[in-house]
C-alpha positions in Angstrom: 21.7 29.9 62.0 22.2 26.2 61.8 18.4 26.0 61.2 15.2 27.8 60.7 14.3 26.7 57.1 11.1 25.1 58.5 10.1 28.3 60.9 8.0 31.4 59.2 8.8 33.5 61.9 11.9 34.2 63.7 12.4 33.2 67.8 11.7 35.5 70.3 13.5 38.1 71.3 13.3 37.3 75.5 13.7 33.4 74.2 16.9 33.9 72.5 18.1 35.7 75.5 17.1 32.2 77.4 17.9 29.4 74.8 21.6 30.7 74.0 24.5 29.5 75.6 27.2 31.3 73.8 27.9 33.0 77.0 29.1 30.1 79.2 30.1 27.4 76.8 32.4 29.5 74.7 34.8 27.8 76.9 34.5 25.0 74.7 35.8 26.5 71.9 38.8 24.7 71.6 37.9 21.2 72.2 35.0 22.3 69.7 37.2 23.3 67.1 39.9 20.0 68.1 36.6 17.9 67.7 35.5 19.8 64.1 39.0 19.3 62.8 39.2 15.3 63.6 35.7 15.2 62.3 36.7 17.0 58.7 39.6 14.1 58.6 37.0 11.4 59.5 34.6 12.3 56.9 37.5 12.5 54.2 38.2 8.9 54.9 34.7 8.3 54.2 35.0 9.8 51.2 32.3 12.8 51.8 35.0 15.3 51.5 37.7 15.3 49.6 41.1 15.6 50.6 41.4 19.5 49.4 37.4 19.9 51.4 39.4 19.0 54.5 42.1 20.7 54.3 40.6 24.3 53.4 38.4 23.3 56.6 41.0 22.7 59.2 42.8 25.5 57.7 39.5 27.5 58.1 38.9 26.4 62.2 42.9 27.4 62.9 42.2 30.7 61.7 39.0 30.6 64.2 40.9 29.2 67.0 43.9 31.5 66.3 41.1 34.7 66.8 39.7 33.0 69.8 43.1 33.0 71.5 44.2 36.4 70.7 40.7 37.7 72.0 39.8 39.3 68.6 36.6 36.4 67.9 33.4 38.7 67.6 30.4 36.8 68.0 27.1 37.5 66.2 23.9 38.1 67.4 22.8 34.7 66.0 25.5 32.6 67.5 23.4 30.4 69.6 26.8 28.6 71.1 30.1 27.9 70.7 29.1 25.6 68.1 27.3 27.8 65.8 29.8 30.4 66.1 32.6 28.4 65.4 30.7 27.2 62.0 29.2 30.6 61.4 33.1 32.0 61.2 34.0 29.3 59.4 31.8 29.3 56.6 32.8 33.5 56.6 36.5 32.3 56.5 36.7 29.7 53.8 33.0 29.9 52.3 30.4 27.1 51.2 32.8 24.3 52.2 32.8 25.3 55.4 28.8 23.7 55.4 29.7 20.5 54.4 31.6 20.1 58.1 28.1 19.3 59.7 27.4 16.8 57.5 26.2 13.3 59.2 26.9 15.5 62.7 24.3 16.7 65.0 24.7 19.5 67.6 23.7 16.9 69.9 27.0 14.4 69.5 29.3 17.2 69.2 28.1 18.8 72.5 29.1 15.6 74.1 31.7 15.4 72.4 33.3 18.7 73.4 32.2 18.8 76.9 33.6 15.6 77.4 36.8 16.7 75.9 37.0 19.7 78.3 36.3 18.0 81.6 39.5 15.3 80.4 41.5 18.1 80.6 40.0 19.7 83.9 40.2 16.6 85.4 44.0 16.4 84.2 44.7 20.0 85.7 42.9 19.1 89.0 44.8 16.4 89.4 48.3 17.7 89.3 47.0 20.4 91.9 45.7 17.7 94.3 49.6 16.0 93.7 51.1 19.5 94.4 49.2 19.3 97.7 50.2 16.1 98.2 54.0 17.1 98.1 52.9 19.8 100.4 51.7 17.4 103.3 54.6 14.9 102.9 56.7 18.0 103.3 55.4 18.9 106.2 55.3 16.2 107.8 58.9 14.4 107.5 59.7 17.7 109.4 57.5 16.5 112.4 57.5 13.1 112.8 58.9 13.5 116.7 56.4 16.4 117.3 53.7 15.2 119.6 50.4 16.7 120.0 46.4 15.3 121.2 44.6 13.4 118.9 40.7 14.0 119.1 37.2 12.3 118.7 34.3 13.8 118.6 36.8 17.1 119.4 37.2 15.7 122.4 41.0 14.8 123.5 41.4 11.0 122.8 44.7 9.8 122.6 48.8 11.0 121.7 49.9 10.9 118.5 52.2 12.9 116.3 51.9 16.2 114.2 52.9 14.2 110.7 50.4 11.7 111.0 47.8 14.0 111.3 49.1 15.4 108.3 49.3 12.3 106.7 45.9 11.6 106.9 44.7 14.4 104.6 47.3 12.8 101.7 45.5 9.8 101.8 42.5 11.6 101.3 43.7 13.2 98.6 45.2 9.8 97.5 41.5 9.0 96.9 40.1 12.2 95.3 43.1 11.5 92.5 42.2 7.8 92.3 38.3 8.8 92.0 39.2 11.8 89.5 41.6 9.5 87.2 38.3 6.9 87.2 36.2 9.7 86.3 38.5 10.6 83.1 39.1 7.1 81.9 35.1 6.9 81.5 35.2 10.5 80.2 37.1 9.3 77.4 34.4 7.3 75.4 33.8 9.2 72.1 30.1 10.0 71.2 31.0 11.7 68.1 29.5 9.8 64.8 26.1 9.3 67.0 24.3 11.8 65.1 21.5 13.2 66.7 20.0 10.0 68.3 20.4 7.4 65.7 24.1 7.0 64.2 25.3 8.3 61.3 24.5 7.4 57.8 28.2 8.2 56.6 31.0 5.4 56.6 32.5 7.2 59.5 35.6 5.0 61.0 34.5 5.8 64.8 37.0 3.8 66.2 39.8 5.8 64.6 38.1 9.5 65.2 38.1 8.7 69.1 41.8 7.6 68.5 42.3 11.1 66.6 40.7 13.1 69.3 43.0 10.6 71.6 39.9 9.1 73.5 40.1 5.5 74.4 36.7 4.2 73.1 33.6 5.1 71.1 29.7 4.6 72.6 28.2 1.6 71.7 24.6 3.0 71.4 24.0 6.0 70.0 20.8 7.0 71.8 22.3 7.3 75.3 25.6 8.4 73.9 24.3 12.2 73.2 22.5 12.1 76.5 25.0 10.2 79.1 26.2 12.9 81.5 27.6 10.3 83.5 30.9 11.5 83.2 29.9 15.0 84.3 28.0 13.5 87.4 31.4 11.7 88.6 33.2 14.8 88.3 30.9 16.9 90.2 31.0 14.2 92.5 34.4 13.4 92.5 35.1 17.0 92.9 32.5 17.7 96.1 34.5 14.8 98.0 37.5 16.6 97.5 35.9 19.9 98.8 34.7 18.0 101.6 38.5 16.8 102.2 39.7 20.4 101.7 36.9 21.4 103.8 37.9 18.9 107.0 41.4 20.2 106.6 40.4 23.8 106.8 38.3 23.1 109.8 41.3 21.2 111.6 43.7 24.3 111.0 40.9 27.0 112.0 40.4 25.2 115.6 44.4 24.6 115.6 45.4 27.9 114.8 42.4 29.4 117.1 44.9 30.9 120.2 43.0 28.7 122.7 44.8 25.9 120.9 48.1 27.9 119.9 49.0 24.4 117.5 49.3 26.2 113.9 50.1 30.1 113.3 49.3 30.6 109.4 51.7 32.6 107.7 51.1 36.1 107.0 50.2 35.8 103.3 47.4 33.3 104.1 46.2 35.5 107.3 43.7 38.6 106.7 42.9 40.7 109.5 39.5 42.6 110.7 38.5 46.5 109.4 38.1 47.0 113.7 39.9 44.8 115.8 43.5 45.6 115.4 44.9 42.0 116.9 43.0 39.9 114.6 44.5 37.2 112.3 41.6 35.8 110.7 41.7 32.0 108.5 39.9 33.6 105.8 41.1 31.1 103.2 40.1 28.1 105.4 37.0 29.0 105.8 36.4 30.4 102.2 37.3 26.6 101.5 35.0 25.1 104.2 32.5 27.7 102.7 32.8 26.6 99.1 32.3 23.0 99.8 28.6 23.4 100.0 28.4 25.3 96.8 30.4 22.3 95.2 27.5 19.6 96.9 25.1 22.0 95.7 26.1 21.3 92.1 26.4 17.6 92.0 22.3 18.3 93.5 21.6 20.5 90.7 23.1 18.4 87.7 21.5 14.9 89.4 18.1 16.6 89.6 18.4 17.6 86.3 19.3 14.2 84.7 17.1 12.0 87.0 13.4 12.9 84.8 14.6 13.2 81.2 13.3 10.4 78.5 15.7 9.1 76.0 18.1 11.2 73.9 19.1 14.8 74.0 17.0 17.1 75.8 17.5 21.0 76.1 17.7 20.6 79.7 21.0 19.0 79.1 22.4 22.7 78.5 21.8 22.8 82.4 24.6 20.2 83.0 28.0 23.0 82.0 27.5 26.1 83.9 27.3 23.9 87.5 30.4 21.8 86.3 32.6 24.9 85.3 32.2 26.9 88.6 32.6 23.4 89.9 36.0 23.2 88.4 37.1 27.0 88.9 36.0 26.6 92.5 38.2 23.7 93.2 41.3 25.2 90.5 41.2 28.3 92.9 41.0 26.7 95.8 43.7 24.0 95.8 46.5 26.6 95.1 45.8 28.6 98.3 45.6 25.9 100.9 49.0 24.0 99.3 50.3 27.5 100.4 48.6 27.4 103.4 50.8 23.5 103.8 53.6 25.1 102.8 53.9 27.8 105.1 52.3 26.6 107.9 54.1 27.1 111.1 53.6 24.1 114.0 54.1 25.4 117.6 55.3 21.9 118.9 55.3 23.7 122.3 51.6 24.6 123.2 51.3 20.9 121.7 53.6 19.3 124.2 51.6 21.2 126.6 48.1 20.0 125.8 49.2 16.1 126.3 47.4 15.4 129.6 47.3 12.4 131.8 44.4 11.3 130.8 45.3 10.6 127.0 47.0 7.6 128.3 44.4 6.0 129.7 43.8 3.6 127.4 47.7 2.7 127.7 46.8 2.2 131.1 44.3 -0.4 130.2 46.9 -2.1 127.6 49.5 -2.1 130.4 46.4 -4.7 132.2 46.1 -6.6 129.2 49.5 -7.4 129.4 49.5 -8.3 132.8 46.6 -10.9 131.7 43.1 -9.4 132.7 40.6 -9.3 130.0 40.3 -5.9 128.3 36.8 -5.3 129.3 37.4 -5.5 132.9 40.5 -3.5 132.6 39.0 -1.0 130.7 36.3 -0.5 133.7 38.9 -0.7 136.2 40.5 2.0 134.4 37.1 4.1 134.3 37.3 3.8 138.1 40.7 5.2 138.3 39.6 8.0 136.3 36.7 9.5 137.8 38.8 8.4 141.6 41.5 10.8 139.7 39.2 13.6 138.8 37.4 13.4 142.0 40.8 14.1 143.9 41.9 16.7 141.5 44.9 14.6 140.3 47.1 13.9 137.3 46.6 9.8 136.4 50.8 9.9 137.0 50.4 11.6 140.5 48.5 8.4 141.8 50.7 6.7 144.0 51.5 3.0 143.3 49.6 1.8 146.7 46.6 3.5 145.3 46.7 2.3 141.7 46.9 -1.2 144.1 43.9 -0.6 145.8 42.0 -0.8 142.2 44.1 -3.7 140.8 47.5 -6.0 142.2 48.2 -6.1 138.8 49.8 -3.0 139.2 53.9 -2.6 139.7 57.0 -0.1 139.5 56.9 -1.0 135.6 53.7 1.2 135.4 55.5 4.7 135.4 56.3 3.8 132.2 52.9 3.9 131.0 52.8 8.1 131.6 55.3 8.4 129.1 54.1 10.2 125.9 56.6 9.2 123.7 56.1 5.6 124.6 52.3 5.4 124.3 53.1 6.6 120.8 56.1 4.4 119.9 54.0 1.6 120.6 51.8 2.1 117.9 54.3 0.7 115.2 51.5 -1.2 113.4 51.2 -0.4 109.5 49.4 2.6 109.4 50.0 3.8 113.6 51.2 6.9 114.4 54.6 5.9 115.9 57.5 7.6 114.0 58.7 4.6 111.8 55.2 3.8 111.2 55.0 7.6 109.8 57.9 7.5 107.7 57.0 4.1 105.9 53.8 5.6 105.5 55.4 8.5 103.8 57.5 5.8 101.7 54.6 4.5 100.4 52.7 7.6 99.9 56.0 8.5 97.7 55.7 5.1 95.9 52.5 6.2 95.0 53.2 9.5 93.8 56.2 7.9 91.4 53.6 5.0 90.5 50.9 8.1 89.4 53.8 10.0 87.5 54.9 6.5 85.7 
């Protein structure tokens, strides 16, 4: 054990079983042993080891890491965590030396240390999956920026627009997750270690070039909030909850869509599962799996918050609360993003049954616009419209069956020119604004989101 001198008495067998954490944050073992190693070389520039001391260390923790990798490490029943393991083997593998690694280091700072170490490389790994499913969309989309289909608000059909700028609109949510993500792993990289347990160490440690070694881009400037700030685990939980919530959106766009009442999307038969009784089913069980596990990510951004939000200075125990939430956090999202880039990939868009759901009435609001350009105020041509509407619904009519005499009646503005107006393809080529759903506004959009994703890669 790394303690127990002061204790007559060894701990309890049920609060063992409740205290350790070897179980979960074993995970660590690598940035625990990356973080033990640059410590060994920072402490032989302070002169506390010597250069031999280091070197049977680090030689010592590659052996550990090498039996971790090839599944042969065999913990003991007094390995707390990943970090008393890891010392407990080492001190086996090279002997008394091996003690001399803790020296001026506190459980406390390397815990931060490590953790923060692991989420920079989640965060790394996340990203590249959220850029995958980036290149997904774009694909997608350049194949559909002629397809026309309803736009909706509040589910309700609102206006034209095309199939690849509704796609387009989940990369720039996924622009954003990577943006927020890359945030959280800049402020991930501040190095706690050489904060001791609250109050610094006493030992000429050069902090500024151990966070170099460990390739982080600062050290903590105060070592009492250094081995308690979970900020960085917060963000992440965060950042990674929004991105189930965009993942989540998505999935509830292509359940509805691929629903046969729509007929817009048919999902490919690798991401389709079918039903133990009904023959004809093809169930979105991955969409809604994702739209499922977005409220267990929320759920741990709750959890770690509510932990964090009563502590007093320093490190607490309950900070051993803030991995196990993070991790399924990170496996949740790792396994998620894989499936619905297929999902993109493979998704087949039935630009038929979309043609077909355009109705009349999506272009009332070109209707209006065709007033304002004729010189009424939009307010009044925006009622006038409303009139025309219900007169249409009443009469069980098409807005394009109203006869020009009849459109008269409700305004002289009206003239031949307004048979234009019932045109899909012009209410959408219209909208040529930056960001508009015409087709040139979609494909500069998609040269920009490429810009981006060369900007990201630079």
């Amino acid at each position: 054990m790394l303690w127990g001198g002061r204790f007559s008495e060894p701990t309890d067998d049920d609060l063992r079983a409740l205290n350790d954490s070897f179980g979960f944050d074993r995970r660590l073992y690598a940035q625990d042993i990356a973080g033990s190693m640059a410590y060994a070389r920072a402490l032989a520039r302070a002169g506390v080891l010597t250069a031999h001391e280091a070197e049977l260390i680090t030689d010592g923790l590659q052996r550990v890491q090498a039996e971790f990798e090839a599944g042969g490490f065999r913990p003991a029943a007094s390995d707390e965590d990943i970090h008393t393991a890891v010392e407990r083997r080492l001190i086996e593998l090279v002997g008394p030396v091996g003690g001399k690694l803790h020296t001026g280091r506190s459980r406390n700072d390397q815990v931060a240390t490590d953790f923060r170490l692991w989420v920079i490389a989640a965060l790394s790994r996340v990203d590249q999956r959220l850029e995958d499913l980036q290149i997904a969309l774009i694909g997608q989309a350049e194949q559909h920026l002629h397809t026309l289909m309803p736009g909706y608000t509040h589910l309700q059909p609102a206006q034209p627009i095309t199939a690849a700028h509704w796609l387009m609109s989940f990369f720039w949510m996924a622009a954003r997750d990577r943006e927020r993500l890359q945030d959280a792993r800049r402020r991930a990289a501040v190095c706690p270690l050489g904060s001791g347990a609250l109050a610094g160490t006493p030992f000429a440690i050069d902090r500024a070039a151990l966070a170099a070694d460990l390739g982080m881009v600062s050290v903590s400037q105060n070592s009492l909030d250094a081995v308690s700030d979970r900020d960085f685990a917060a963000e992440a939980a965060f950042g990674l909850a929004l991105t189930g919530v965009h993942l989540s959106r998505l999935a509830e766009d292509i359940i509805l869509y691929s629903n046969p009442q729509f007929g817009f999307i048919t999902l490919h038969d690798r991401y389709s599962t079918g039903s133990s009784l009904m023959p004809q089913k093809r169930n979105a069980d991955p969409l809604e799996l994702a739209r499922g596990k977005t409220g267990r990510l929320i759920g741990h951004v709750t959890g770690l918050l509510t932990t964090l939000k009563g502590l007093p200075s320093a490190y607490n125990k309950d900070l051993q609360e803030d991995k196990e939430g993070l991790f399924d956090a990170f496996d949740t999202i790792e396994r998620l993003l894989p499936v619905i880039t297929g999902v993109i990939h493979t998704l087949q868009l039935n630009s038929e049954r979309m043609r077909l759901a355009l109705a009349d009435e999506l272009l009332a609001t070109d209707l209006a616009d065709y007033l304002v350009e004729k010189g009424m105020p939009f307010r009044e041509a925006h009622h006038v419209v409303g009139r025309i509407v219900r007169y249409a619904a009443e009469k069980r009519l098409s807005l394009s069956q109203i006869d020009l005499q009849t459109l008269t009646a409700f305004s002289e503005r009206f003239g031949e020119d307004v048979a234009a107006v019932f045109q899909f393809e012009n209410a959408v080529n219209r909208r040529r604004v930056t960001g508009g759903t015409s087709p040139t506004a979609v494909q500069a959009q998609i040269a920009a989101a490429r810009d981006l994703l060369a900007a990201l890669k630079a």
